[in-house]
C-alpha positions as a printed Julia matrix, in Angstrom:
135×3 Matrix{Float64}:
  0.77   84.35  152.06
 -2.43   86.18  151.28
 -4.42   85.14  148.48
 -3.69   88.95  146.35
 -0.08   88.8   146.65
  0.55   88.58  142.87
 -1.18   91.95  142.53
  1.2    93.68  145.23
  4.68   94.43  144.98
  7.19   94.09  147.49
  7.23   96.54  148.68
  3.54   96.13  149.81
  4.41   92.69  150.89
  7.37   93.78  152.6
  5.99   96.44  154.15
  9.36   97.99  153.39
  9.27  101.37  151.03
 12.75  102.13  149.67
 13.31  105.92  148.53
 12.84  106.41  145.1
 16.15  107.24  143.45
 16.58  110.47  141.42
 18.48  110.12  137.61
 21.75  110.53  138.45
 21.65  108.18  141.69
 23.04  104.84  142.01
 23.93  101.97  138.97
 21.69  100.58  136.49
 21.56   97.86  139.24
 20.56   99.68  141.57
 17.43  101.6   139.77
 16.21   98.76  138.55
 16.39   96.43  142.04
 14.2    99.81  143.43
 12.1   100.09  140.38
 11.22   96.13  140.2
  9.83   96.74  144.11
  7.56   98.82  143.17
  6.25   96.64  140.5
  3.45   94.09  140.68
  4.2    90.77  141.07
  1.84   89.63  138.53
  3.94   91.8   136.0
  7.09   90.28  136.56
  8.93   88.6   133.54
 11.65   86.11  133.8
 14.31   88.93  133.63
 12.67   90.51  136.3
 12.96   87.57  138.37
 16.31   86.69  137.51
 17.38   90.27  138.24
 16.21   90.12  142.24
 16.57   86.72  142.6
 20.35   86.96  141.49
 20.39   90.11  144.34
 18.29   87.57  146.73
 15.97   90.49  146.66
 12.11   89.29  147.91
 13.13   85.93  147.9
 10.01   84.35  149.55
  7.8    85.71  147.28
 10.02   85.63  144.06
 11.34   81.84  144.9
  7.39   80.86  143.79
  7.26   82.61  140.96
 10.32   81.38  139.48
  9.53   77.92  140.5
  6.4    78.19  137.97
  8.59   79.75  135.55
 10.96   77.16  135.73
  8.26   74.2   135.93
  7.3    75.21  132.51
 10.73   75.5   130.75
 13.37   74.65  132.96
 15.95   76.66  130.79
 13.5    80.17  130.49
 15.55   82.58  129.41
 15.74   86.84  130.95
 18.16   88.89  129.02
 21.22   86.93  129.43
 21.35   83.39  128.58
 19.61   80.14  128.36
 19.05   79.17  131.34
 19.95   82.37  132.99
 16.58   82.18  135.95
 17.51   78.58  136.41
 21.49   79.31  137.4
 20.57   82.31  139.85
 17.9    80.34  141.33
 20.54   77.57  142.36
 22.9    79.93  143.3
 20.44   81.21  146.27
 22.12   81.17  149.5
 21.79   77.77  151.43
 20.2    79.75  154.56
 16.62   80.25  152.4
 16.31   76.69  151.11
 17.65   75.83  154.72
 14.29   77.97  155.69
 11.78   77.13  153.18
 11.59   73.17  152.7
  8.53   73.41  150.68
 10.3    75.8   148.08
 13.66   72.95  147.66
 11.43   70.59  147.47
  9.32   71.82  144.76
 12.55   72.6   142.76
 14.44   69.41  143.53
 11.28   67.77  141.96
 11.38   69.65  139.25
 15.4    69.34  138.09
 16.05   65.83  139.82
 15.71   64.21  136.33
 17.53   66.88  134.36
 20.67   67.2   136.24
 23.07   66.0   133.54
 22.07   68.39  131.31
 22.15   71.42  134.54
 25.75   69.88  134.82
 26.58   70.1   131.59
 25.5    74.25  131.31
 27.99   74.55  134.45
 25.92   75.67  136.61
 26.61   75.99  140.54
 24.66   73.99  142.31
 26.4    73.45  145.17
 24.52   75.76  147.47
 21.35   74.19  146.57
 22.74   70.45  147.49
 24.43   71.42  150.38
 21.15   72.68  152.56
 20.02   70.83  155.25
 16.71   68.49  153.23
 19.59   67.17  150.98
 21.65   65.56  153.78
């Protein structure tokens, strides 16, 4: 990745510009998945990250981010619940840890000691274990 990526948004990184939506177009959802692309990286809080993440939405550049989130509370918190980052995170689709070792590692390091208490929030981690650096 380049060494400014933080101070881009994704749709700078992506080279991907999606149409910006007028007031009475599309679900909350939906204006704020477009509004967050247009948003630098840098600014991006926890809700933020659990928003796109849980849309797997600029995954390989959000996947970092929340992995430094996550590294310093485990159970940081968007708008939803304790924990809330941490469970959308996990529920990522087995095809990008499949792709990005370096990223499950990272992650596996950081909840390999704390999985009781990940089981006991009921989380779905399922997608995570089953990728191929598990096996």
């Amino acid at each position: 990745m380049e060494n400014n990526w933080r101070h881009k948004t994704l749709e700078n990184l992506e080279k991907k510009v999606w149409p910006t939506l007028s007031s009475d177009e599309g679900s909350y959802l939906i204006k704020t998945c477009n509004s967050l692309r247009k948003k630098q990286l840098q600014y991006f809080t926890t809700e933020d990250l659990r928003i796109m993440i849980g849309q797997e939405i600029g995954l390989h550049y959000l996947i970092p981010l929340a992995i430094e989130t996550l590294t310093n509370d485990l159970f940081a918190e968007g708008d939803m619940y304790e924990g809330d980052l941490l469970k959308n995170v996990l529920e990522v689709d087995t095809e990008f840890w499949d792709d990005n070792k370096d990223h499950w590692l990272q992650l596996n390091d950081i909840i390999k000691d704390r999985r009781q208490e990940i089981e006991k929030m009921k989380f779905d981690i399922s997608k995570f274990d089953n990728c191929k650096h598990r096996k």
